[in-house]
C-alpha positions as CSV (number, residue, x, y, z in Angstrom):
1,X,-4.5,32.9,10.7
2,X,-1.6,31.4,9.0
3,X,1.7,33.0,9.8
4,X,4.9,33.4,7.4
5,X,7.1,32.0,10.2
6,X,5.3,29.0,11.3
7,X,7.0,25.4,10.2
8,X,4.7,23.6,8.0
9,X,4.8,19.5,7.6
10,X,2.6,18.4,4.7
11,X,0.2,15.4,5.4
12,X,-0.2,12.8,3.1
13,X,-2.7,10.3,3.3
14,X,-1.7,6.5,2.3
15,X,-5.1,4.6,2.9
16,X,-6.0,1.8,1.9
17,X,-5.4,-1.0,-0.8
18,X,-2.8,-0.9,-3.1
19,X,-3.1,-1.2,-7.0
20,X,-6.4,-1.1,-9.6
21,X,-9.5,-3.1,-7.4
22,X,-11.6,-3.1,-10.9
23,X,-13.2,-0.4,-13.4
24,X,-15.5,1.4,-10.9
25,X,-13.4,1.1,-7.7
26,X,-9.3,2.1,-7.4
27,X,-6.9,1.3,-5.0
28,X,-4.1,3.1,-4.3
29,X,-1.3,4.1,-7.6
30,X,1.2,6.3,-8.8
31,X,-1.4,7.6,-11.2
32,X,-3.8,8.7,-8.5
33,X,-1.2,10.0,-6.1
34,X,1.5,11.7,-7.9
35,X,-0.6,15.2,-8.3
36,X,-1.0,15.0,-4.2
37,X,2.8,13.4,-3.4
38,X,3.9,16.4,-6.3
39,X,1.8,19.2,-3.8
40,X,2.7,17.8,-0.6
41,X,6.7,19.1,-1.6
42,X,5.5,22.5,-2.9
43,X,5.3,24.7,-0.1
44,X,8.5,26.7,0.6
45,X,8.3,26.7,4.3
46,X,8.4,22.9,4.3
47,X,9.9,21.0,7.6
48,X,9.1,17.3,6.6
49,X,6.4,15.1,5.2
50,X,4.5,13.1,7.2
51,X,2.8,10.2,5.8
52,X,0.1,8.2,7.6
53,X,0.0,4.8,6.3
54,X,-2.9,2.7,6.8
55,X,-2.9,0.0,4.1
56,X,-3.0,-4.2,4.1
57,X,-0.8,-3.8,0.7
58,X,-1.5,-4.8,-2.9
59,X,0.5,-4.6,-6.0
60,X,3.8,-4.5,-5.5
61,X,4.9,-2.6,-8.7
62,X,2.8,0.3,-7.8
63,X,4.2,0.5,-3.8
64,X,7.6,0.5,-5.6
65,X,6.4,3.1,-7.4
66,X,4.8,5.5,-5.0
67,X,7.6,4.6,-2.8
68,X,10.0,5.4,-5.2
69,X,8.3,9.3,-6.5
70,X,8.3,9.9,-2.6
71,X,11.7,9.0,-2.2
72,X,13.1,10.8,-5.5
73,X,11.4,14.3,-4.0
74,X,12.8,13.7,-0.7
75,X,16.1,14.1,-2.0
76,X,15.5,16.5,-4.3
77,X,14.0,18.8,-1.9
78,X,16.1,17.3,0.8
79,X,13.5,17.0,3.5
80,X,12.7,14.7,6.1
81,X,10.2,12.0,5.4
82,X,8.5,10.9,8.9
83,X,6.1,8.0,8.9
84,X,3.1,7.2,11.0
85,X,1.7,3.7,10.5
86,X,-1.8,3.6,12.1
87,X,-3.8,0.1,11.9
88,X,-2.0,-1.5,9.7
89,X,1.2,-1.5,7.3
90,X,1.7,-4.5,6.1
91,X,3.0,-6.2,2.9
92,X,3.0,-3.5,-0.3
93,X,1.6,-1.1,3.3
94,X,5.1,-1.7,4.6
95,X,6.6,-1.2,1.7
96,X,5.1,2.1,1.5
97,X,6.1,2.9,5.0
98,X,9.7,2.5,4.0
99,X,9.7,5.6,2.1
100,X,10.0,7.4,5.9
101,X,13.1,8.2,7.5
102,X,11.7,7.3,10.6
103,X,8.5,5.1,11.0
104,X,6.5,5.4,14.2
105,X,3.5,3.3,15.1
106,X,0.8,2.2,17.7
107,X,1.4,-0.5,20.8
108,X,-1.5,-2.6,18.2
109,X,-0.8,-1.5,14.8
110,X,0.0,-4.5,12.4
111,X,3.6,-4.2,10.8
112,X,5.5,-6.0,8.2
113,X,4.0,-9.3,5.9
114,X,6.9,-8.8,4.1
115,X,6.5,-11.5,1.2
116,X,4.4,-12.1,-1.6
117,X,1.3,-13.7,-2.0
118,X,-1.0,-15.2,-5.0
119,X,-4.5,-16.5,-4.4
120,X,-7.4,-18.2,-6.8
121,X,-9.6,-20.4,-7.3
122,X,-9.9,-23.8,-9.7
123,X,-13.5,-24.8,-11.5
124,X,-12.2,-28.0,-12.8
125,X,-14.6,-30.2,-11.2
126,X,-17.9,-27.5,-11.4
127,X,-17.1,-27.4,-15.0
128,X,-17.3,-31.3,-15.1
129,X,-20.2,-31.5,-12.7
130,X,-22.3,-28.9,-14.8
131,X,-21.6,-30.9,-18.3
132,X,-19.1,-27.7,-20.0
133,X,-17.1,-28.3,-22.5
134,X,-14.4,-25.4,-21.9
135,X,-12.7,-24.7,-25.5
136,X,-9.5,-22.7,-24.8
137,X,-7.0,-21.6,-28.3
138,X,-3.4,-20.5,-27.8
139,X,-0.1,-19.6,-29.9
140,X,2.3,-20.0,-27.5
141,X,2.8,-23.1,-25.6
142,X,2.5,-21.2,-22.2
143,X,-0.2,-18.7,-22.8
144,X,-2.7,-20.3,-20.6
145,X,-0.4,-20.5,-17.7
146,X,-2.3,-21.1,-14.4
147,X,-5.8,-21.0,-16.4
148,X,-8.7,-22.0,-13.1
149,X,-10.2,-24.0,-15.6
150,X,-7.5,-26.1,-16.3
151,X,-6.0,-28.9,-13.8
152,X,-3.1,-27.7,-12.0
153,X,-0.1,-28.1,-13.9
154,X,3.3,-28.4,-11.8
155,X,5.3,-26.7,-14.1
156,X,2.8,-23.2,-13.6
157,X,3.2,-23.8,-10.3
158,X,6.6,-23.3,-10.1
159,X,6.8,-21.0,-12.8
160,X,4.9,-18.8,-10.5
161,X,6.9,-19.1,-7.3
162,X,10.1,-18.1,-9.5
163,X,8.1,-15.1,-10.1
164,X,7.2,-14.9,-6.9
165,X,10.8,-15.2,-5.5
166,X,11.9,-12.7,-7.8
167,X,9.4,-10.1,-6.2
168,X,10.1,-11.1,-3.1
169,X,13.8,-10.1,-3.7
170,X,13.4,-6.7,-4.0
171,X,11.0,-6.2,-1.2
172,X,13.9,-8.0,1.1
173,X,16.8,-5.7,-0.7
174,X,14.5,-2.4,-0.1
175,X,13.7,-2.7,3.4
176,X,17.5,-3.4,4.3
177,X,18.3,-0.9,2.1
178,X,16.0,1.4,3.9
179,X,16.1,-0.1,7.3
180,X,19.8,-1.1,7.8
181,X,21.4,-1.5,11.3
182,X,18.4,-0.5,12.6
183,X,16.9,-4.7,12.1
184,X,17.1,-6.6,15.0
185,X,15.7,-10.6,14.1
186,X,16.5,-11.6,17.4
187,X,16.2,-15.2,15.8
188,X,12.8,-14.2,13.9
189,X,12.5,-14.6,10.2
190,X,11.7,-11.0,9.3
191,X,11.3,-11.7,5.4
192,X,8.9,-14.7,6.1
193,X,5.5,-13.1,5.8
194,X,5.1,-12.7,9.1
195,X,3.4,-9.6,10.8
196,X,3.9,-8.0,14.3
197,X,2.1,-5.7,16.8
198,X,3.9,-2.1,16.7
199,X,5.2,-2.6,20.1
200,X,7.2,-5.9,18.8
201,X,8.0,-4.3,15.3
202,X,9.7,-1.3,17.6
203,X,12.1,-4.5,19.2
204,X,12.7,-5.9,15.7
205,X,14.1,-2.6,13.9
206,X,10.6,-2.5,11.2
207,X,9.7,0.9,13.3
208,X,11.7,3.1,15.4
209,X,9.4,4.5,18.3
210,X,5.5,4.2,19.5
211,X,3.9,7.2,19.5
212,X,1.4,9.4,17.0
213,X,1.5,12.0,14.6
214,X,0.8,15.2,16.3
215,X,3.2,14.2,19.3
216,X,6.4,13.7,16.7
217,X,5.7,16.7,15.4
218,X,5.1,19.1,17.9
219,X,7.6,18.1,20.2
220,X,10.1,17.9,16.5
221,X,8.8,21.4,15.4
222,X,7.3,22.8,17.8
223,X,3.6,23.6,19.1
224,X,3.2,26.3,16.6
225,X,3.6,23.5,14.0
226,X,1.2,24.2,10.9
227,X,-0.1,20.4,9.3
228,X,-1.4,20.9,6.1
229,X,-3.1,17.7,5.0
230,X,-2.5,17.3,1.4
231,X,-6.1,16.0,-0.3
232,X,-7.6,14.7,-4.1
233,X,-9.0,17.6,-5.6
234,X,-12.1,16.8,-6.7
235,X,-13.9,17.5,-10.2
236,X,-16.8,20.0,-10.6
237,X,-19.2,17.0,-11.1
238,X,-17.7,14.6,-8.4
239,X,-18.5,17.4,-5.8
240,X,-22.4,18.2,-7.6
241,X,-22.9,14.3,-7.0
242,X,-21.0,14.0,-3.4
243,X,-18.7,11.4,-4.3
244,X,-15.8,10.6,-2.3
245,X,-12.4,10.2,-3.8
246,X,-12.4,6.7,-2.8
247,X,-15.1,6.0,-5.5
248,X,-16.2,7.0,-9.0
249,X,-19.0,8.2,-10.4
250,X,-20.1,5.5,-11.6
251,X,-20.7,3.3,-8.3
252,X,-22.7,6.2,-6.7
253,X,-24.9,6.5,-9.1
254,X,-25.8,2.7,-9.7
255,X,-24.0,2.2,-12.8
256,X,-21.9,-1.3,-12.8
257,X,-23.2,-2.5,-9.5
258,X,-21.7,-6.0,-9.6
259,X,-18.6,-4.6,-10.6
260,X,-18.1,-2.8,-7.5
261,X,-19.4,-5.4,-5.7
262,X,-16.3,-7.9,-6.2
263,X,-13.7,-5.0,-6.1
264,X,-15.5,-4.0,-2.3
265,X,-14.6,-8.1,-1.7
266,X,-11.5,-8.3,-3.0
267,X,-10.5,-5.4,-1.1
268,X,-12.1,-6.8,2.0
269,X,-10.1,-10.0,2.0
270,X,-7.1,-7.8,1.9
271,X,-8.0,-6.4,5.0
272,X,-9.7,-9.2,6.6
273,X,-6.2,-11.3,6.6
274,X,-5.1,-9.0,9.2
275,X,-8.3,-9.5,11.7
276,X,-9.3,-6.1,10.5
């Protein structure tokens, strides 16, 4: 029975991939998360937020933006925000994880990635091989920038990596801004893309301890510490049908199959870069 004096640390989930995965299957986004981020600060007998972050990344607009609601609530409500990375936090995951004012993790957990990456494919020579003639119209010199149809053109290419550098920027500036004196490169790169078991993040600065949720907090708070887990409320006819906030109505009941299909493999190579 829940008592009026017991400290209470609201649970957020971060799970997942970051960012729209396609018309039947979503990521994580501000969107879908500000009603649960929004609850999570509610309760009047709050301690802290925890979240545990579990995510390979994704967008980086919407990690800036989750990040930044979390954040802007923190200080408003000025409460601690503790963060528990569990197998992986890495790229837009890290990101994410940088909204805590301390970040724990697991001896194996998977930190950092912090860069930016593009990927795709080019059908130039299946196009040839199969006889199409591809008929593209455009008002605007550049408006079929990067087009997998097309041959590679140099000038995209760079375009791109500006872009690309640009976005890389602001991840750098956040997680120093976030992180500060706590970085340690010991002579590694930490803004090169390259990701760490918890155990060497800890020695770099990208975490500050190894340990797990209920630990922190009861030896923080106390034994008697209450966690409520903040969850997606779920519609009248998403609960009649059993789905899982993870999906929509529309992939469990068999509408837009191959839809789904290539948003469950995009969001598998996401994973899948980090041997998970």
């Amino acid at each position: 029975m829940f008592r009026s004096g017991k400290p209470t640390v609201s649970v957020i989930r971060l799970n997942g991939v970051i960012g729209h995965m396609g018309a039947l299957r979503s990521g994580m986004t501000l969107q879908a998360l500000a009603p649960i981020i929004d609850r999570a600060f509610s309760d009047k007998r709050l301690k802290a937020v925890a979240l545990a972050v579990n995510s390979p990344g994704g967008s980086p607009v919407q990690s800036a933006l989750i990040h930044q609601r979390i954040r802007s609530l923190a200080r408003e409500k000025d409460v601690p925000i503790l963060v528990f990375i569990e197998d992986v936090a890495a790229s837009g995951g890290y990101w994410l994880a940088c909204a805590g004012d301390e970040i724990y993790a697991n001896d194996s957990s998977i930190v950092g990635s912090i860069g930016v990456i593009s990927a795709g494919f080019g059908f130039v020579g299946l196009l040839e091989k199969a006889g199409i003639d591809r008929r593209v119209y455009t008002a605007g010199t550049r408006k079929s920038i990067l087009d997998p149809f097309l041959p590679e053109d140099p000038e995209d290419v760079a375009r791109l990596r500006s872009i690309q550098q640009d976005i890389h920027e602001n991840f750098v500036d956040l997680v120093k801004g976030r992180r500060g004196r706590r970085l340690q490169n010991g002579g590694t790169d930490l803004f090169s893309g390259e990701f760490w078991t918890g155990k060497k993040a800890m020695e770099l600065g990208l975490v500050d301890g190894i340990s797990d949720m209920r630990t922190v907090l009861r030896d923080r708070f106390g034994r008697n510490v209450r966690l409520k887990t903040i969850q997606v409320r779920k519609s009248w006819l998403k609960r009649r049908l059993g789905v899982s906030s993870e999906m929509s109505a529309g992939e469990t009941i068999g509408f837009g199959a191959g839809a789904g299909l290539v948003a469950a493999a995009e969001e598998r190579a996401y994973w899948s870069r980090f041997g998970l």
